[in-house]
Every structure is written in C-alpha cells, then in structure tokens.
C-alpha positions as CSV (number, residue, x, y, z in Angstrom):
1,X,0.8,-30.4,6.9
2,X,-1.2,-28.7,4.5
3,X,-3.7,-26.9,7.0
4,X,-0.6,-26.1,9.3
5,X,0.3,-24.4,6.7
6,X,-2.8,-22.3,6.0
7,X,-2.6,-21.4,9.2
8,X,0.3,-19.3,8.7
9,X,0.5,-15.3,8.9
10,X,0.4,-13.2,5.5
11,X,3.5,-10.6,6.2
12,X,2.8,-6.8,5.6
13,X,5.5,-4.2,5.1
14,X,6.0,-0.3,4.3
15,X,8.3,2.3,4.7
16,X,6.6,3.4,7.7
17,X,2.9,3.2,9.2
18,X,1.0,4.3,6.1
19,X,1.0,0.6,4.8
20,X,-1.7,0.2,7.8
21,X,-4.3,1.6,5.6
22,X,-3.3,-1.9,3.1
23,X,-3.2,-3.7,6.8
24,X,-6.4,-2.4,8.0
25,X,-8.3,-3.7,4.4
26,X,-6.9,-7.0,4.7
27,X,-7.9,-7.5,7.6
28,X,-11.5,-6.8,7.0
29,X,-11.6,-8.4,3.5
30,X,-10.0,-11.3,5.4
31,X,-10.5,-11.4,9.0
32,X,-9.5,-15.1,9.9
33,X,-5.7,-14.1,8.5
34,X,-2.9,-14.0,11.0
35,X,-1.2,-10.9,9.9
36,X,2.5,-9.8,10.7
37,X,3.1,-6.0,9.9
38,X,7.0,-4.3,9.3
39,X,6.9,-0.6,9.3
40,X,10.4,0.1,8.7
41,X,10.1,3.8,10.8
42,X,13.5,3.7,11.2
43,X,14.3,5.1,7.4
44,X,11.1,6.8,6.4
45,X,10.2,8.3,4.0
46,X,11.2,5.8,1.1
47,X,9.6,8.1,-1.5
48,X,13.0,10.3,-0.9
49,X,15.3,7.4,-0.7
50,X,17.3,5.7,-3.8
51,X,16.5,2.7,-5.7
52,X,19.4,0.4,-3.8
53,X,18.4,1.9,-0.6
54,X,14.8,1.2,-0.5
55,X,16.0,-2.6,-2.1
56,X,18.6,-2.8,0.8
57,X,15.7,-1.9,3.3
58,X,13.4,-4.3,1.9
59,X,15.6,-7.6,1.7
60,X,16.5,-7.3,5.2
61,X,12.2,-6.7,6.1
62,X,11.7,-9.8,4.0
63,X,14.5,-11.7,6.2
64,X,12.3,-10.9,9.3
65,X,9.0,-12.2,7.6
66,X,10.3,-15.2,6.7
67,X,11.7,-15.7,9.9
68,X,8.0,-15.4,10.8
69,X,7.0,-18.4,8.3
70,X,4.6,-16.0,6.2
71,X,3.0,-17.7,3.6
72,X,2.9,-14.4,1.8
73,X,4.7,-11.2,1.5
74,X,2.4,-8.2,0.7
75,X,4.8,-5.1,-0.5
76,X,2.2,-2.4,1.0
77,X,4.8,0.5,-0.3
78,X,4.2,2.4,-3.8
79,X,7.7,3.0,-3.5
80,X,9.0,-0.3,-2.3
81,X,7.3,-2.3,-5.0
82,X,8.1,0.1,-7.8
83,X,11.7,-0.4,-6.2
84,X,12.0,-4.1,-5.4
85,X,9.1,-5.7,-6.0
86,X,11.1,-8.0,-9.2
87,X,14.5,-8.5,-6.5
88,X,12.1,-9.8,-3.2
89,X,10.2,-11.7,-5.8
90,X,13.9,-13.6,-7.0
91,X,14.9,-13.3,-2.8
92,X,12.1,-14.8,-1.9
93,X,11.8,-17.9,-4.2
94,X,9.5,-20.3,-3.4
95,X,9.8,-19.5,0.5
96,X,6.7,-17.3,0.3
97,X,4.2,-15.8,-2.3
98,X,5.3,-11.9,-3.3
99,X,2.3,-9.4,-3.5
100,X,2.9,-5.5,-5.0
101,X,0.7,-2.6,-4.1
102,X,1.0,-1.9,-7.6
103,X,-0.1,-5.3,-10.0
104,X,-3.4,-5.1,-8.8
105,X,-4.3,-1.5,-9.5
106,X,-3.0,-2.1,-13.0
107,X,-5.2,-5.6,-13.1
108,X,-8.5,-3.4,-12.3
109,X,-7.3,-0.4,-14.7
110,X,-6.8,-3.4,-17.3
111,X,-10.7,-4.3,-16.7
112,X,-12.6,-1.3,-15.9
113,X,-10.5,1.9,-17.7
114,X,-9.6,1.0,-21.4
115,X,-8.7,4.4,-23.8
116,X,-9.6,5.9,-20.8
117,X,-7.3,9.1,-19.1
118,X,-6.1,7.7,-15.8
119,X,-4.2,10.3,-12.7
120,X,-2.0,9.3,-10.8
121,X,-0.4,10.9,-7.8
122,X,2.2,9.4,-5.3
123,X,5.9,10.2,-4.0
124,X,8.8,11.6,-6.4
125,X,10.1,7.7,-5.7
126,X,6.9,5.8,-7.1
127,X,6.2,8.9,-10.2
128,X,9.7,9.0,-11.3
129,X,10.1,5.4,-11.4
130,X,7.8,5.1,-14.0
131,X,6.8,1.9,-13.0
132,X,3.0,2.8,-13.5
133,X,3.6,4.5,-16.8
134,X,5.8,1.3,-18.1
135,X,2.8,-1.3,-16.6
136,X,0.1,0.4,-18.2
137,X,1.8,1.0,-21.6
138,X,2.7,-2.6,-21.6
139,X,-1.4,-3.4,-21.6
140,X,-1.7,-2.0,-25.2
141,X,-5.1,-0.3,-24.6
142,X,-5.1,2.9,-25.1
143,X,-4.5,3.9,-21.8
144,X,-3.1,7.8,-21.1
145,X,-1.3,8.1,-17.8
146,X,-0.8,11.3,-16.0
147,X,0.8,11.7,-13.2
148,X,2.1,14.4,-10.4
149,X,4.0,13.9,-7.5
150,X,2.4,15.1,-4.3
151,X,5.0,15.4,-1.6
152,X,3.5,17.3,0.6
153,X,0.3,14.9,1.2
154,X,2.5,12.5,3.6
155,X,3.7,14.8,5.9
156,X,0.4,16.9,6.0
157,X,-1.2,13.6,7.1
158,X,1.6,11.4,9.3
159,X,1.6,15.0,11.4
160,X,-2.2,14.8,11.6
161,X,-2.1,18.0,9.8
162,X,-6.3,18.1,9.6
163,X,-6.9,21.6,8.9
164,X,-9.4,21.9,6.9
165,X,-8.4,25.2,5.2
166,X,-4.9,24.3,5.2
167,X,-6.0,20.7,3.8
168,X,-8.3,22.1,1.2
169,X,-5.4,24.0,0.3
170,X,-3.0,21.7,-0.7
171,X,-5.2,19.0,-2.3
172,X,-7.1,21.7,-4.3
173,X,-3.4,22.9,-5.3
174,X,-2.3,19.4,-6.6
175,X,-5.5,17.9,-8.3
176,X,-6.0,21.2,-10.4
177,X,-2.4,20.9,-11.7
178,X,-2.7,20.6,-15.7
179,X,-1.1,17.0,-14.9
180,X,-4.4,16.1,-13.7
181,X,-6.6,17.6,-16.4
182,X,-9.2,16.1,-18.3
183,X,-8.7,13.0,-16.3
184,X,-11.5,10.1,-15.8
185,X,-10.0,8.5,-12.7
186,X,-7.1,9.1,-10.0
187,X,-4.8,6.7,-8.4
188,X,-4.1,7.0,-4.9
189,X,-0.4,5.5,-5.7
190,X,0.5,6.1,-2.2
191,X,-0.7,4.3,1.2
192,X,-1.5,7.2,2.9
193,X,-3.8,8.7,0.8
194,X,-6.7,6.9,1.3
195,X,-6.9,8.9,4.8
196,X,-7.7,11.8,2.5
197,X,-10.0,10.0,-0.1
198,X,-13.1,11.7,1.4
199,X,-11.4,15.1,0.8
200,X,-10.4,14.3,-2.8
201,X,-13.7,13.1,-3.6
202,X,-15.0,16.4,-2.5
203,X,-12.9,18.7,-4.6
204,X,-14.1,16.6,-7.7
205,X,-17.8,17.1,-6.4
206,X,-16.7,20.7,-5.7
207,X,-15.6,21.1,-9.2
208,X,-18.8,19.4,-11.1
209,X,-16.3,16.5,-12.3
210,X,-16.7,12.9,-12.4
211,X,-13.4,11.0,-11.9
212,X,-13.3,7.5,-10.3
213,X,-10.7,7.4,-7.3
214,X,-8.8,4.3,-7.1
215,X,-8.0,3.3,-4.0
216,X,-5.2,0.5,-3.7
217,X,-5.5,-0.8,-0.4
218,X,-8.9,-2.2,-1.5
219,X,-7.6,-3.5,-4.9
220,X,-4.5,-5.3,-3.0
221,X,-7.0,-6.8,-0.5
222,X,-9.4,-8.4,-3.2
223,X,-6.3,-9.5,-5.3
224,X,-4.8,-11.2,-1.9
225,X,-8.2,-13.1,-1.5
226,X,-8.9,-14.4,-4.5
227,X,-4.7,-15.3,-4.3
228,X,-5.3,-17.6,-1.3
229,X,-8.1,-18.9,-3.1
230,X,-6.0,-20.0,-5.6
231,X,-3.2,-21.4,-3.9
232,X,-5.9,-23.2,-1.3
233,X,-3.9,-21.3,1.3
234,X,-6.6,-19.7,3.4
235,X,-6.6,-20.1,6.9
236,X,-8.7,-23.1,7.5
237,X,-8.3,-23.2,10.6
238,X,-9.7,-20.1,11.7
239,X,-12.4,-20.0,8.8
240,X,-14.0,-23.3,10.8
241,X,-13.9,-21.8,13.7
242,X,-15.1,-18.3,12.7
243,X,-11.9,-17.1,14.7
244,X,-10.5,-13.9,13.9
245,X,-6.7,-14.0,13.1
246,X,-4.3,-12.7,15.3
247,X,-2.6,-8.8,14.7
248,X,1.0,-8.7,15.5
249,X,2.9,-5.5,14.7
250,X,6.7,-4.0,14.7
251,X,8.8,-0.9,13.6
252,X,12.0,-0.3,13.6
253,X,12.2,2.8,15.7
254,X,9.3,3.9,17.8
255,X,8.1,6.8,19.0
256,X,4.3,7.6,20.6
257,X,3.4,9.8,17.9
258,X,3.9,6.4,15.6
259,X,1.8,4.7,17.6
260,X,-0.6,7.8,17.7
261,X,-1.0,7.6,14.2
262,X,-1.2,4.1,13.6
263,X,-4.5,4.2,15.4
264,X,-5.8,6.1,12.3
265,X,-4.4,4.5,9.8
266,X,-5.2,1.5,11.0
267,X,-8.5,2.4,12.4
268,X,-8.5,1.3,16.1
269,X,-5.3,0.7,19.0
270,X,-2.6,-1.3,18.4
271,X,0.5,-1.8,20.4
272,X,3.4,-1.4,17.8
273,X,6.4,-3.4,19.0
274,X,9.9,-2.5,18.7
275,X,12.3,-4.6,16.2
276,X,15.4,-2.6,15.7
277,X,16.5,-4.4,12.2
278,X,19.9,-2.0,12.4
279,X,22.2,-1.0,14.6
C-alpha cells in the first residue's frame, strides 16, 4: 500500500504556463516524480484578479488534482499562494500535502539573509497582498523588505517579447526604481521571471552591484525534496528502477501560442492537453 502510494504524481498548478519554470525544476531536482501540471489559461493573469477569484480558481484546480490521486499539491503561483495557499491547505485536509511558492523563499531568506535589505518584485496581486512583507516580519530578524510591482515583465515574456533593447529597457526601468535601492538580494516573486534571470543579473553586473537573485522555482524544488524525504513519499518505484516519471499536462483553454511558449518555460515540447474546468 505504502509504495503504491509513492508512486503517485505530485500536482503542479499556476495561473497560466509560467508555473512551468517551478514544473521544469522539479522535474530535474526529482526526475523519478510523476508530475500532473494545471495551467488554468482560461483566467490568466491572476496577478490582476481578486482575492475570492483567484481562491474560486484554485479550489476547483485542486478538485482536478485530487481527482488525479496526487500525493502533493505544489501552488507554483505567487499570486495563488499569497491568495489561497491557508484555504487549499483547510480544502485539502489530509487528502494531499499543500506546497506554496512562497514558504520556501522565506525558509532560505530565514537562513542565508538576516538584517539584510531583501527586493522583491512580482504582480500588483502577490506585492499588494503583503504576504511577503507579513512572512518576513513575522521571522523577527531584522529583515527590510522592499518591494515593486513589475507588470509589465509577464506580458513582455508570455509574448516572447525578446528584444534586447526593448528588454533592457524595461528591466533597467524597474530595478533602478528607489524601491530597489541599496538592496543586497532580489526575489523573483513571480514564475516567469526566472526566463529573465540572466538579464537581471546583467543589469546588476552592469551597474558594479552585488545583489543575490533568488530564484523560487529552485527554492520550491529543494523544499519539495527534502518534503518527500520526510514524509517517505518518494517514488520508489521509479527510484529502483532509475525510471524517469511520467509528464502529463492540461490548461483550461488552449491556444498554439500556449503551447509555443510552454516549450520555453518548460525547456523542451510538451503536448498541453485541453481540460475545460468551466463552462
């Protein structure tokens, strides 16, 4: 019973296709995992949405993945965890383990960035939720959190907006904001920014400064691990066998340019399939 169980897939959802970049670190931090993935397409972006919406969308995702007998439900959304992460948590019980995008960022700020300045940058949802702000202040170490909301990073890279001058642009518009000042590392509070974590790296290196950029999709992937770990819920089957897991993923509206850009964020082909959740 116990290694049937291992066996079964770790559930993945996001507003879209930008929680591919959490997908995509997963799976190579954890290749024998079966992985489900929900990009809810149909009512992106949630950074623009309410708080009830973004709950509504995220109880009826979580329906799906339990449908799907996940042993764990990874919230790869700034916005969705900031939003729900507490309510799927209480809707999901004992069916499933509940993973945020956001607990393990604070986990490694916790460790690695005490009385330290720390940036932030994500959607207006995610900054003016204050859930990182709240989090870090809760820590009690001296922690200063600034943040800015970046809206226009999203579209610039779901439209595969790669002009370099244009690019340059905009990041070199947002991370020289006085928000960001005097800042000794950044978090990329947003899935789709580590597409971009090359560029932002450069504008630092540009500007002769020395700020650590925390990327989440790798901080959710070690904190998943070591998770398993604990539970004694890795795949044991396919760790035996040196099997990779299998990839299964859905949206709820499709188009090609979705599927176009999941093979970025994602970082090879993948056939999304269609799973209308609404009429």
């Amino acid at each position: 019973m116990q290694t049937d169980y291992t066996s079964n897939p770790i559930g993945i959802f996001d507003s879209g296709i930008g929680g591919l970049t959490v997908a995509r670190a997963v799976a190579e931090c954890l290749p024998e995992e079966n992985l489900i993935y929900f990009g809810d397409t149909a009512h992106l972006p949630y950074g623009d949405k309410s708080t009830t919406s973004i709950q509504a969308y995220s109880i009826k995702i979580c329906n799906f993945l339990l449908t799907q007998n996940c042993k764990v439900i990874l919230i790869a959304c700034n916005s969705a965890s900031a939003a729900a992460y507490e309510l799927v948590k209480e809707y999901v019980g004992s069916k499933a383990t509940v993973i945020s995008v956001i607990e393990p960022t604070i986990q490694y700020i916790e460790q690695y960035h005490q009385q330290h300045h720390i940036g932030l940058i994500g959607t207006k949802q995610t900054v003016n939720s204050n859930v990182y702000k709240k989090k870090i202040d809760q820590l009690n170490q001296n922690i200063t959190l600034q943040s800015l909301a970046t809206p226009l990073l999203v579209p610039m890279i779901e439209e595969n907006f790669f002009s370099k001058t244009i690019q340059q642009e905009i990041i070199s518009e947002y991370l020289s904001h006085q928000s960001l000042e005097a800042i000794d590392a950044l978090i990329l509070g947003c899935t789709h920014y580590p597409l971009i974590k090359e560029e932002i790296k450069q504008y630092y290196q540009t500007h002769k400064k020395t700020v650590q950029i925390i990327d989440s999709s790798e901080r959710v992937a070690q904190t998943l691990k070591k998770t398993l770990e604990d539970k004694k819920i890795t795949n044991i089957n396919n760790q035996t066998t040196a099997k990779t897991g299998f990839r299964n993923f859905y949206v709820s509206d499709y188009t090609q340019s979705f599927e176009e850009s999941a093979k970025i964020f994602f970082g090879q082909q993948i056939h999304l399939a269609l799973y209308p959740l609404w009429d």
